[in-house]
N, C-alpha and C positions, 0 to 999 in steps of 0.2 A: 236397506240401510239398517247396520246394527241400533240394538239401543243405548248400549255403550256410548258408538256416535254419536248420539241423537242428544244425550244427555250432556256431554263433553261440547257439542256446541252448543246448548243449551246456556251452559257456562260458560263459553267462550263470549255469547252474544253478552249475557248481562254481563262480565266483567268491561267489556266495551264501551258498552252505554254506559256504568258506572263510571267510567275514566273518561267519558263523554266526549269518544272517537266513533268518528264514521266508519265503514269498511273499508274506504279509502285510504284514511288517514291514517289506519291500524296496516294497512296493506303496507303503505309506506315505508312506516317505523318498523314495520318487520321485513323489509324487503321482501316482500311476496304481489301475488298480482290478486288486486280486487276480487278477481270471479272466486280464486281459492279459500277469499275467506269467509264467503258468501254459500258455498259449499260445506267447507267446515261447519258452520253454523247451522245449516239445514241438515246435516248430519249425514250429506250425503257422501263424503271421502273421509277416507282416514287418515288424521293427523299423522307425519311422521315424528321421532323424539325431535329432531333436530326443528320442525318448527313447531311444534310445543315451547320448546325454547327460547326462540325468537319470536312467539308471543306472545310469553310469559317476560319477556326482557322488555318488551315494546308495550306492554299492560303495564311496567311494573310491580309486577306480584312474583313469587315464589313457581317455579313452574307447577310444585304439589297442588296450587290451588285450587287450577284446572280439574284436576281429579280429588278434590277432598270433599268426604260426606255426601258424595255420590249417590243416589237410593241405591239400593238393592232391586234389582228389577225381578225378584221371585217373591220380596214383599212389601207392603204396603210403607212409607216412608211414617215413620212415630212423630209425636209433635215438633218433637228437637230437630229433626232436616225440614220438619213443612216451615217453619220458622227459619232454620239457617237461610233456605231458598229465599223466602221473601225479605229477606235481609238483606240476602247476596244480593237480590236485582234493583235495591235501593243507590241511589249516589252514597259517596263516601260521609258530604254533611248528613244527611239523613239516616243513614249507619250509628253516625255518634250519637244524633239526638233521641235513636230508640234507647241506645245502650244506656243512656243517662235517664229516659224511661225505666226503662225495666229494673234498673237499681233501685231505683227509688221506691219501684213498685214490693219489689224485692222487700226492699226494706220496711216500708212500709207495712207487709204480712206477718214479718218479724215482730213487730211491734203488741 
């Protein structure tokens, strides 16, 4: 398995669990069959565009999303992705309530 894939279901899992679907119930909505998303996810097949697509339409997100801020696998991931990451595998409530942390905190430094 590349790490490409590895990473890409990586993302695939936690956008899942954020939109708080099973592999079932993401299989469904994207018409695809269980085992492939369970693969996807383990990184062990590769995605084609067309179901990137379809479950990116069935996540509801951008299909870019899937692949944005991606590491670089020749180096080490800077604060900025170790934090996107653990963002990204937060639920959506939980998403807003860092963001409304980190402003504050933000601001607060300003001060």
């Amino acid at each position: 398995m590349s790490q490409l894939s590895k990473q890409i279901g990586e993302r695939l899992r936690s956008l899942r669990i954020a939109a708080g679907l099973t592999q079932e119930r993401l299989a469904e909505q994207a018409d695809m069959h269980p085992t492939y998303i369970g693969q996807l996810e383990r990184g062990e097949k590769n995605a084609t565009i067309e179901s990137i697509c379809k479950l990116a339409n069935a996540l509801d997100v951008p299909a870019a999303q899937l692949f944005a801020h991606l590491p670089n696998p020749a180096s080490q991931p800077g604060p900025a992705e170790e934090i996107y990451q653990l963002v990204q595998e937060c639920p959506p409530r939980e998403q807003q309530a860092l963001l409304v942390l980190l402003r504050q905190l933000l601001q607060y430094k300003r001060l």
